[in-house]
LONUVEX-622080 format. One line per field, with one value per residue (C-alpha): residue in three letters; z, x negated, y. Coordinates in Angstrom, 1 decimal. Example, Ala and Ser with C-alpha at 12.3 -4.5 7.8 and 13.67 -1.06 7.14 Angstrom:
<rs>
type ALA | SER .
zz 7.8 | 7.1 .
xx -12.3 | -13.7 .
yy -4.5 | -1.1 .
</rs>
This chain:
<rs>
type UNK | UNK | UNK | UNK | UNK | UNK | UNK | UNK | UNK | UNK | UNK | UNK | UNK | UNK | UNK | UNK | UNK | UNK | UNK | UNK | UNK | UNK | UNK | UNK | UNK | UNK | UNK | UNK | UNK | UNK | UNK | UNK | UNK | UNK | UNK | UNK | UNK | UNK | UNK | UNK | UNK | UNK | UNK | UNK | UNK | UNK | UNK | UNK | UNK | UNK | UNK | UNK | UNK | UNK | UNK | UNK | UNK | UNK | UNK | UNK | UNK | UNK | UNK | UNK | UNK | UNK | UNK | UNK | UNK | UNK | UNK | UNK | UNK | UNK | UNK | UNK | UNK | UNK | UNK | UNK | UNK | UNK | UNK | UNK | UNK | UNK | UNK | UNK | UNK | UNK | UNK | UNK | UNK | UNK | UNK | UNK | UNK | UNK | UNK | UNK | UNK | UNK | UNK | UNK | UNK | UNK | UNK | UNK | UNK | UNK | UNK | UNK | UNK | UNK | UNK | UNK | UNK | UNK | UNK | UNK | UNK | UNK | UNK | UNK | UNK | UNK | UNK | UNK | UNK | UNK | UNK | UNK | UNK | UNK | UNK | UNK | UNK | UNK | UNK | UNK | UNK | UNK | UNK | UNK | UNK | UNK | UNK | UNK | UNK | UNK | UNK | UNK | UNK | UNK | UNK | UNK | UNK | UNK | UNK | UNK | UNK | UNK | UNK | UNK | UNK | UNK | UNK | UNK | UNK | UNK | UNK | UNK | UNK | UNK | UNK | UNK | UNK | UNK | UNK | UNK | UNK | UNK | UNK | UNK | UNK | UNK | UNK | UNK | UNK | UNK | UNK | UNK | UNK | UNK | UNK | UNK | UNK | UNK | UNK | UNK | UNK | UNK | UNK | UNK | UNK | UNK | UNK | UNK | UNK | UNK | UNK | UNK | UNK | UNK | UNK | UNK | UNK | UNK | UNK | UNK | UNK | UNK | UNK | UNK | UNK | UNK | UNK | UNK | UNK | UNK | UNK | UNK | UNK | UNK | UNK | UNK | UNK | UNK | UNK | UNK | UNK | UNK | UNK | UNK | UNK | UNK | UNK | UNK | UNK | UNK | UNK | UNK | UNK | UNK | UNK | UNK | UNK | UNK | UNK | UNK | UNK | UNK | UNK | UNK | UNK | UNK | UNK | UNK | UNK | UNK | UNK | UNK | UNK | UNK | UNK | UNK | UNK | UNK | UNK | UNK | UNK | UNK | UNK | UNK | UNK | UNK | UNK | UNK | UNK | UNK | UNK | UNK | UNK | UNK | UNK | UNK | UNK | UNK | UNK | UNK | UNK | UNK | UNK | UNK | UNK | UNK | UNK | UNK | UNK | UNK | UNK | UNK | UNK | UNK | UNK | UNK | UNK | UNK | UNK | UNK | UNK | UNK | UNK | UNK | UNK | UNK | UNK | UNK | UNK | UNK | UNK | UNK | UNK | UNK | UNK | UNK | UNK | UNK | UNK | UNK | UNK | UNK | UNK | UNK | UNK | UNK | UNK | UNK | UNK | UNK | UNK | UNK | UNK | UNK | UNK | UNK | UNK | UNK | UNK | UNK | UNK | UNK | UNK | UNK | UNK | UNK | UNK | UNK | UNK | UNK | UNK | UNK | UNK | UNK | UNK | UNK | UNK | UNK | UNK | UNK | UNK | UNK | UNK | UNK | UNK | UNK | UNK | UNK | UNK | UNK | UNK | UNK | UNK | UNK .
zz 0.0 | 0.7 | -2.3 | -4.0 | -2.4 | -2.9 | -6.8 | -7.0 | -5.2 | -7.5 | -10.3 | -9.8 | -8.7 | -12.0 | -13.8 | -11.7 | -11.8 | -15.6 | -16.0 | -13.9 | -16.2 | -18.8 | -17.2 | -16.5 | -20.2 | -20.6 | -17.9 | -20.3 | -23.5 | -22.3 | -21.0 | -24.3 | -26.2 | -24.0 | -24.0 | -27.5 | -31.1 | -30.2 | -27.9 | -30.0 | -31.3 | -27.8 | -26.8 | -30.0 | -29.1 | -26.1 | -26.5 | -29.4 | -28.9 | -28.7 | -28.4 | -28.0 | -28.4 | -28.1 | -28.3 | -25.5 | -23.9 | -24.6 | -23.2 | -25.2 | -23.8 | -24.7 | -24.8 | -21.9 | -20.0 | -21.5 | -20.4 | -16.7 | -16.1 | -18.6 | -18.7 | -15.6 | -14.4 | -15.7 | -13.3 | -10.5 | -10.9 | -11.1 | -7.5 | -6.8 | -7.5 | -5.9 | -2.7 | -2.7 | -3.2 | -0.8 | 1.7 | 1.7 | 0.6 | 1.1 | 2.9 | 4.0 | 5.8 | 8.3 | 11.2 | 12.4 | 8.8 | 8.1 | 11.3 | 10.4 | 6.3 | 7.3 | 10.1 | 7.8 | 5.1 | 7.5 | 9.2 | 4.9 | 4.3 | 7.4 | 7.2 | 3.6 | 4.2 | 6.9 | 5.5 | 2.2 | 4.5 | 6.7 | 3.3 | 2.2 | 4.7 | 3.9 | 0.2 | -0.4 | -3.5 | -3.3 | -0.1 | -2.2 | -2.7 | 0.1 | -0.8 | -3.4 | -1.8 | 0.2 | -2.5 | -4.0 | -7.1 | -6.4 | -10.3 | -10.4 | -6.3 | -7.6 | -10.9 | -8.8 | -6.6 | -9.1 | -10.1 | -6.7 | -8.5 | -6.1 | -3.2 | -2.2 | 0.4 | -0.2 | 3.2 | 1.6 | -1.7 | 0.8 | 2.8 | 0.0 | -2.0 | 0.8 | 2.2 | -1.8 | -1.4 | 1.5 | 0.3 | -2.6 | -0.6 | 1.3 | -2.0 | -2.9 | 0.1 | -0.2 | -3.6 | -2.7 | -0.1 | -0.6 | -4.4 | -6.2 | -7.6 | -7.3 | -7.3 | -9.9 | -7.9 | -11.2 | -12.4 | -8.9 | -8.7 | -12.1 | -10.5 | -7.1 | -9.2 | -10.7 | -7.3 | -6.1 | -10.2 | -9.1 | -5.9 | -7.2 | -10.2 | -7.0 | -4.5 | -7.9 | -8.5 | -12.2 | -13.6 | -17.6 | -17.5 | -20.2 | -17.5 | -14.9 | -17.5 | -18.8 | -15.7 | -14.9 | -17.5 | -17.0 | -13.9 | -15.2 | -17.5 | -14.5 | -11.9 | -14.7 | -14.9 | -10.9 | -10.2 | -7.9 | -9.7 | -12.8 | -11.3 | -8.4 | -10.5 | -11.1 | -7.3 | -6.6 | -9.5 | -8.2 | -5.1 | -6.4 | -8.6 | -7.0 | -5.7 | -6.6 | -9.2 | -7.9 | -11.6 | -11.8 | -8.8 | -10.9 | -11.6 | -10.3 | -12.1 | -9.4 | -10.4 | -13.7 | -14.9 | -12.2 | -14.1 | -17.7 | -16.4 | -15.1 | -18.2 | -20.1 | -17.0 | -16.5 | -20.0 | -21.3 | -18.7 | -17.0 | -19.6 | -21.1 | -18.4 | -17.4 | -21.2 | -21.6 | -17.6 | -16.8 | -20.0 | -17.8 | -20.1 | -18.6 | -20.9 | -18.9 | -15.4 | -13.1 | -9.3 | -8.1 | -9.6 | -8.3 | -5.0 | -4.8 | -2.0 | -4.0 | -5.4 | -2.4 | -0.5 | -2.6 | -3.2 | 0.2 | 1.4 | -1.1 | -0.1 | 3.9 | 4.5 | 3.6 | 4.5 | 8.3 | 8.6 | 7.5 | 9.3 | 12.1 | 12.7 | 12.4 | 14.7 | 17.5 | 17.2 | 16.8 | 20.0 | 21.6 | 20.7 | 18.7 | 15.7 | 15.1 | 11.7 | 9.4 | 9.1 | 6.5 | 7.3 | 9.9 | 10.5 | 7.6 | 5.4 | 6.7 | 6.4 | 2.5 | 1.7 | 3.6 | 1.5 | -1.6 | -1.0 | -1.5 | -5.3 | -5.8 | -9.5 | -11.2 | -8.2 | -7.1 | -10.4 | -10.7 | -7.3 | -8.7 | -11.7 | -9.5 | -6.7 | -9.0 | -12.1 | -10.6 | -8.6 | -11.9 | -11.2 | -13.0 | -10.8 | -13.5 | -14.0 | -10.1 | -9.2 | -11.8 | -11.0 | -7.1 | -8.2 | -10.1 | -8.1 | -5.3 | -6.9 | -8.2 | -4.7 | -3.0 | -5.5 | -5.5 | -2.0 | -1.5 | -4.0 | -2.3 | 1.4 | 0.5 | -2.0 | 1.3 | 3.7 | 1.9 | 1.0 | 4.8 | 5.5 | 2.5 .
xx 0.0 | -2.6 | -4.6 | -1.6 | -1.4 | -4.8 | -4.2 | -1.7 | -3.7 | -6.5 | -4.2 | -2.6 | -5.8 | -7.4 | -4.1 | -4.0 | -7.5 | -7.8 | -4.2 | -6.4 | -9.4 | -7.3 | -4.5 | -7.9 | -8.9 | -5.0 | -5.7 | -9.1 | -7.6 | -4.8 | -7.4 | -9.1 | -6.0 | -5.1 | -8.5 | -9.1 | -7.6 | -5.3 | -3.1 | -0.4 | 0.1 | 0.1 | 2.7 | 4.8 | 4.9 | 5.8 | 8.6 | 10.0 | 14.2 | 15.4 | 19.2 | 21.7 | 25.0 | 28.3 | 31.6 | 31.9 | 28.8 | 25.1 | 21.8 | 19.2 | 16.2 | 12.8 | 10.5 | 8.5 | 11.4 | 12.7 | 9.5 | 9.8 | 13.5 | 13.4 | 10.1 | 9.5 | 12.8 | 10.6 | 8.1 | 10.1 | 12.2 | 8.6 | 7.8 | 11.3 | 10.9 | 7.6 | 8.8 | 11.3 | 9.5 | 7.0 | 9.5 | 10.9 | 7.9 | 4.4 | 2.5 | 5.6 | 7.3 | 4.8 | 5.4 | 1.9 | 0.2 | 2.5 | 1.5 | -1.7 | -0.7 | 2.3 | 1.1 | -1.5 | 0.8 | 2.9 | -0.3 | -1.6 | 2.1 | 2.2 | -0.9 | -1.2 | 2.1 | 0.7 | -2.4 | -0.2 | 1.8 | -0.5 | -1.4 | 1.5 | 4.1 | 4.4 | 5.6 | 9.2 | 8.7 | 5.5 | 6.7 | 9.0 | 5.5 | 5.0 | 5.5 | 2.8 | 0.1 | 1.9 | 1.3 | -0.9 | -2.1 | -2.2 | -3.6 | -5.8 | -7.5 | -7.7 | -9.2 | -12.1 | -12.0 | -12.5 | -16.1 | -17.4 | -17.2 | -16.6 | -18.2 | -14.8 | -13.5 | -9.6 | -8.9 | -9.4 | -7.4 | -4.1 | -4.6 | -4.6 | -2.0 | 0.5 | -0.3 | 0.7 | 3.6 | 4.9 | 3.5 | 5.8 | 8.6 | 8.1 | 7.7 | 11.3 | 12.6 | 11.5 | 12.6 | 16.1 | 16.6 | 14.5 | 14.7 | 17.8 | 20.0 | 23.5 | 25.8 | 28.4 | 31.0 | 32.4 | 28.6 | 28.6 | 31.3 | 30.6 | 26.8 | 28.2 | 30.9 | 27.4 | 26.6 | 30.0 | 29.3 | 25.4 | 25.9 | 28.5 | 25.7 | 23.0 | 25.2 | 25.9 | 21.7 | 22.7 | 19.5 | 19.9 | 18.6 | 21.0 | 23.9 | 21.2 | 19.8 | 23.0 | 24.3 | 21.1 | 21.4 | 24.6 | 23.6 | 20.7 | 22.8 | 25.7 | 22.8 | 21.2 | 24.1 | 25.2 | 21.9 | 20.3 | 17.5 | 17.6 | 14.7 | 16.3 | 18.5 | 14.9 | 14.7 | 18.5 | 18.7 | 15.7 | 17.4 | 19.8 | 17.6 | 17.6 | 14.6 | 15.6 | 18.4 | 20.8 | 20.9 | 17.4 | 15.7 | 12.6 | 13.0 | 12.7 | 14.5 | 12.3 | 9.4 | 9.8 | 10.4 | 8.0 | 5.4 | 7.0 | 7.1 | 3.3 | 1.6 | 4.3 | 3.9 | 0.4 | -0.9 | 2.1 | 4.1 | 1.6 | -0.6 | 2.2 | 3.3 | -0.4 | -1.1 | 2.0 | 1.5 | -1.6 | -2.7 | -3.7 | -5.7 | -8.7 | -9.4 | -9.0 | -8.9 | -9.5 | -10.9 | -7.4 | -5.6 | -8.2 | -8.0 | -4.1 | -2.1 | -0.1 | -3.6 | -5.5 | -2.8 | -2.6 | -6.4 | -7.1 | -4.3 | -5.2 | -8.8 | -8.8 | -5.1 | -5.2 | -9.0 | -8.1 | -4.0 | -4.7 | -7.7 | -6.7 | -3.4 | -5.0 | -8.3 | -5.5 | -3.0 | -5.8 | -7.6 | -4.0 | -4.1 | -1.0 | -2.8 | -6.0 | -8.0 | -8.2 | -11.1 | -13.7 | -12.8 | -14.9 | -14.6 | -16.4 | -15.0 | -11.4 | -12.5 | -13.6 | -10.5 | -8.7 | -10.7 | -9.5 | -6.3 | -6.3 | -6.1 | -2.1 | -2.4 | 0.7 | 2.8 | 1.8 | 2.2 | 5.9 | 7.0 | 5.2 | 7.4 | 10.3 | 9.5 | 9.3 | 11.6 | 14.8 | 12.5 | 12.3 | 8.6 | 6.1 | 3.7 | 3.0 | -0.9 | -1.4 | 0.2 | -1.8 | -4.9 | -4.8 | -4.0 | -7.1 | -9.2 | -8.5 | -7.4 | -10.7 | -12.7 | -10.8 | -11.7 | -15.4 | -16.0 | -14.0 | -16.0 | -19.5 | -18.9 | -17.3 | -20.4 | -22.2 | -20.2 | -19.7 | -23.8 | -24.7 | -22.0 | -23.4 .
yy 0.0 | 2.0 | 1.6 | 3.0 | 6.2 | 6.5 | 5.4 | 8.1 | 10.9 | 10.3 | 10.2 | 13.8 | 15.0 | 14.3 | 15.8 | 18.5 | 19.4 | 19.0 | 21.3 | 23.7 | 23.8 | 24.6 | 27.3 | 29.2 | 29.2 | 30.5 | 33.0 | 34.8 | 34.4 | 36.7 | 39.2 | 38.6 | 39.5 | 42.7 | 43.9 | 43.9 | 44.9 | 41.8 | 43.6 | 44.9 | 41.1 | 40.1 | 42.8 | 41.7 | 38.4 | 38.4 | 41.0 | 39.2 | 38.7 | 35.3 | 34.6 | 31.5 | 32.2 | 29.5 | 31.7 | 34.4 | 32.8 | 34.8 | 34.1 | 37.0 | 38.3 | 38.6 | 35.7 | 36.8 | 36.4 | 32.5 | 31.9 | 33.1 | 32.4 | 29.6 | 27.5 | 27.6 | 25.8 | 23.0 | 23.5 | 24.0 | 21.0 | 18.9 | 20.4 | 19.5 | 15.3 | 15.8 | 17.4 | 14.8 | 11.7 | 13.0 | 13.3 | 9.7 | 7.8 | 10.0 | 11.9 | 14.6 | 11.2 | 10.8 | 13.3 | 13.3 | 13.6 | 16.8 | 18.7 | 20.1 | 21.1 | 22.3 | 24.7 | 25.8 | 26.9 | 28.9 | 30.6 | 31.0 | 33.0 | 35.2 | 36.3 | 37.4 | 39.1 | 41.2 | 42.1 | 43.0 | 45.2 | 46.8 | 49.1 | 49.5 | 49.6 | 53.4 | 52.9 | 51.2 | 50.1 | 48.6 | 46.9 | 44.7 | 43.2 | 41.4 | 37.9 | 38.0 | 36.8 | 34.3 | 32.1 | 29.5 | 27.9 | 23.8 | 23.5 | 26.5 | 25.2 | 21.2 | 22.6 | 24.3 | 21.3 | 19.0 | 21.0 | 19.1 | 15.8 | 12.7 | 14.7 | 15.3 | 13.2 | 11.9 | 13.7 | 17.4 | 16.4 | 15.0 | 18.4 | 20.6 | 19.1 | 18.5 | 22.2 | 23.4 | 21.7 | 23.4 | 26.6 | 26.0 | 25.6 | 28.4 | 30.7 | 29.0 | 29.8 | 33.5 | 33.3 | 32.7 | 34.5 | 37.9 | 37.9 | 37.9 | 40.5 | 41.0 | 37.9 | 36.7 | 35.0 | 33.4 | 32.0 | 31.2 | 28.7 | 26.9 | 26.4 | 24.9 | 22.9 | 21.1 | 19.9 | 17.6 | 15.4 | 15.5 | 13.9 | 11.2 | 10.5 | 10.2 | 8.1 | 5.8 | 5.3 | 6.5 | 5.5 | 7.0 | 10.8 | 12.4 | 13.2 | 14.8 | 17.1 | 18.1 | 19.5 | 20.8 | 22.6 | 23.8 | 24.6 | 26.6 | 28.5 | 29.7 | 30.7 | 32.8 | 34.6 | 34.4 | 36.8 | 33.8 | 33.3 | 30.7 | 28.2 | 27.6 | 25.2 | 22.7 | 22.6 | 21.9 | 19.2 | 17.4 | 16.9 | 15.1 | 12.3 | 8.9 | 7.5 | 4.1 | 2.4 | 0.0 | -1.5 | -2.0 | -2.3 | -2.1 | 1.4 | 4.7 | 7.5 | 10.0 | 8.8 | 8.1 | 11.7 | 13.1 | 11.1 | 12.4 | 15.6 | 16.0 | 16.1 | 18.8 | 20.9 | 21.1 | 20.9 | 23.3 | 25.1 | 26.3 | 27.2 | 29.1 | 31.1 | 32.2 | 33.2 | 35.4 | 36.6 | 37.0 | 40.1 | 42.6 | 46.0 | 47.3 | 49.9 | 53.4 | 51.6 | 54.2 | 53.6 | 55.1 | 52.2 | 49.5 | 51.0 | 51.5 | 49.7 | 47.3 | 45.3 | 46.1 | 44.3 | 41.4 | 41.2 | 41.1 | 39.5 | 36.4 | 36.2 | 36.9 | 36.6 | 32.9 | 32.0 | 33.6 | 32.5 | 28.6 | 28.3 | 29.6 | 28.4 | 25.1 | 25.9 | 26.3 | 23.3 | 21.3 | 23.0 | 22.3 | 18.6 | 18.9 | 17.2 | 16.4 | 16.8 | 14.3 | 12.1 | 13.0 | 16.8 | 19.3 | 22.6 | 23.9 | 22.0 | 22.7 | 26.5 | 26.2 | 24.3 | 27.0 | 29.7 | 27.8 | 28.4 | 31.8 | 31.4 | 32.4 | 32.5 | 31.5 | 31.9 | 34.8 | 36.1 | 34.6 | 36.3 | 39.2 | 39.7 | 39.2 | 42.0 | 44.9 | 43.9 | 45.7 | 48.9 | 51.0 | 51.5 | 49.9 | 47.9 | 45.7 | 46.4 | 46.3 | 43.5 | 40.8 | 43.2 | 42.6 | 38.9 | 38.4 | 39.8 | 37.9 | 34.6 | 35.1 | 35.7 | 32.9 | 30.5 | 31.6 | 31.7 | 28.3 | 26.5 | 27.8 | 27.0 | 23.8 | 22.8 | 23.8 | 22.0 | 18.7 | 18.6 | 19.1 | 15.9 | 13.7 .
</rs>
C-alpha cells in the first residue's frame, strides 16, 4: 500500500514538476511578447471577442477572460478530484499527517495578508489586494524542486504538496466568499438545481462521464451569470464524482479523470493562463511604480510573509508537541520548503485579476509586478537553502 502512495507521489511530482518547467517558459515568453515589437499582437490576441450564443442565452467576452472564467474551471475542478481523493484515501485522511501542512498553510495566508496590508491599509482600492499573496504555485515550487534531482527526500514532496492543497482551498474559500460580484437569484437557482441530479448520479456510482460534464457545464454557464465566480463550478462538480463504481468495482471514475485531467492541466491550462497573464511591459517603469504599495505588498508579502508564517506556525505546534516533523525533514529544510512556497504564481495572479476587475482603477501592471518579483525571490532563495540544507544531511 505504501509503495503505491509513494508510486503516485513520484508520479505527480514528475508531472508536476515538468508542468512547472514549462509554465515558466509560458511565464518569459509573455514578457518577451510585452517587452518587445510583439506587444500589439499580444494585446490583439488576447482581446479578441469570442461569443456563444443558443436563443436568449449569450456568453461573449474577450478571450483573456474564457481563459480566466473559462479554462481555468478546468483546473479548478482537477484540484477538486484531488482534494477529494486525498481526503478519503491519502494523505488529508490521516489526522496526524495533516497537522503540520495544514497549520503551515494557515500561518503562509495570514501572514502574507498582513504584511500586504500593513502598506496598504491606507488605500481602499489597493486593499481589495489582500488575498494575493496568500497564495501558491504547487507547479511552479515542484518545478524548482525537481532542479534538486533525487536529493529530495519523499517527506518534503508530501509536505509541500499537501500544504498546496490546503492553500488552494483556502484561495477558494476567499474566492467565494471575498470575491464575487453582485448575485443573480435566477442564475442562482438553475446552478443549485445542478446539485440535487449530481448527488443522485453520485449516490448511484454512475460510472460513464458524459452526464457529470453536462451538468457541470450547465452549472458553469448559471454561476457565470449568478456573479459567484464561474470556477467555483470545477470545485463543486468534483465533489460530487464517486470514488468508486458500484458496476465495476474495478473502476474509479475520481481517479480516472484526475489522471486524464493531469496532463491537459499542467501541459495546457496552466501554460495558457500564465502566457496570456503573466505580459507585464517594462518599458518606462519608473521607481514610483516599483515601489508603490500594491507590489510592495505582494512582493514582500510572497517572499517573507510565507517564509516567516509557515515556518513559524510550524516551529510552535511542533515546539508544543501537537505534531512532530516528518522524518527526512529538519529545520532547515522545513524553512527552505517553507521559503519555496512563496512562489504564488498563477494563483496569485488569478485572485489578482479578481480584486481589481470591478474597482475601476487599474492595478494591472502592479499586481503581476509585485508577483514576479516575489514569486521570483521565494523560488530563488527556496531553491538555495534547500540545496544547502539537503547537501549538509546527504
Amino acid at each position: 500500500m505504501q509503495n503505491q502512495k509513494d508510486s503516485f507521489i513520484t508520479t505527480f511530482f514528475k508531472l508536476e514538476s515538468a508542468g512547472g518547467i514549462i509554465l515558466m517558459f509560458s511565464a518569459l515568453v509573455a514578457l518577451v511578447f510585452t517587452n518587445t515589437s510583439l506587444d500589439g499582437y499580444y494585446r490583439l490576441f488576447l482581446s479578441t471577442p469570442v461569443e456563444i450564443r443558443i436563443g436568449a442565452l449569450e456568453i461573449a467576452k474577450p478571450l483573456l477572460l474564457w481563459i480566466n472564467d473559462g479554462l481555468m474551471v478546468v483546473f479548478f475542478f482537477m484540484i477538486g478530484l484531488e482534494l477529494k481523493r486525498e481526503m478519503l484515501e491519502g494523505e488529508l485522511s490521516n489526522v496526524k499527517s495533516i497537522i503540520l501542512p495544514g497549520v503551515g498553510a494557515i500561518g503562509g495566508m495570514i501572514m502574507p495578508a498582513l504584511i500586504y496590508l500593513y502598506f496598504n491599509y491606507d488605500d481602499p482600492v489597493a486593499v481589495k489586494g489582500w488575498a494575493i499573496p496568500a497564495a501558491t504555485d504547487i507547479a511552479f515550487a515542484l518545478g524548482i524542486l525537481a532542479l534538486l534531482g533525487s536529493r529530495v527526500p519523499n517527506s518534503i514532496k508530501v509536505f509541500l504538496t499537501s500544504l498546496a492543497i490546503f492553500d488552494d482551498l483556502g484561495a477558494i474559500l476567499i474566492i467565494a466568499f471575498f470575491y464575487t460580484s453582485k448575485i443573480s437569484i435566477i442564475s442562482l437557482v438553475v446552478a443549485a438545481c445542478c446539485l440535487p441530479i449530481l448527488y443522485c448520479l453520485s449516490r448511484s456510482h454512475v460510472a460513464s462521464k458524459s452526464p457529470y460534464i453536462l451538468i457541470g457545464i450547465v452549472m458553469w454557464v448559471a454561476m457565470l451569470k449568478s456573479g459567484i465566480h464561474a470556477t467555483l463550478a470545477g470545485i463543486i462538480l468534483a465533489m460530487f464524482i464517486p470514488l468508486y463504481s458500484k458496476t465495476e468495482p474495478d473502476v474509479s471514475p475520481l481517479k480516472s479523470m484526475e489522471h486524464d485531467l493531469h496532463s491537459v492541466v499542467a501541459f495546457f491550462v496552466l501554460p495558457v493562463f500564465a502566457f496570456a497573464n503573466a505580459g507585464i511591459s517594462v518599458k518606462g517603469m519608473s521607481w514610483e511604480q516599483v515601489f508603490h504599495g500594491v507590489p510592495i505588498g505582494i512582493a514582500l508579502g510572497l517572499f517573507l510573509g510565507k517564509q516567516f508564517g509557515i515556518f513559524g506556525l510550524c516551529w510552535l505546534f511542533v515546539k508544543l508537541r501537537i505534531t512532530n516533523l516528518p522524518a527526512g525533514m529538519n529545520w532547515a529544510s522545513l524553512y527552505g520548503t517553507a521559503t519555496l512556497c512563496g512562489i504564488g504564481f498563477t494563483m496569485s495572479l488569478f485572485i489578482g485579476s479578481l480584486a481589481f476587475e470591478e474597482t475601476g482603477v487599474d492595478r494591472l501592471f502592479d499586481e503581476r509586478l509585485g508577483i514576479i518579483l516575489g514569486s521570483l525571490f521565494s523560488g530563488s532563495m527556496g531553491f538555495i537553502l534547500l540545496w544547502a540544507a539537503l547537501r549538509r544531511t546527504r
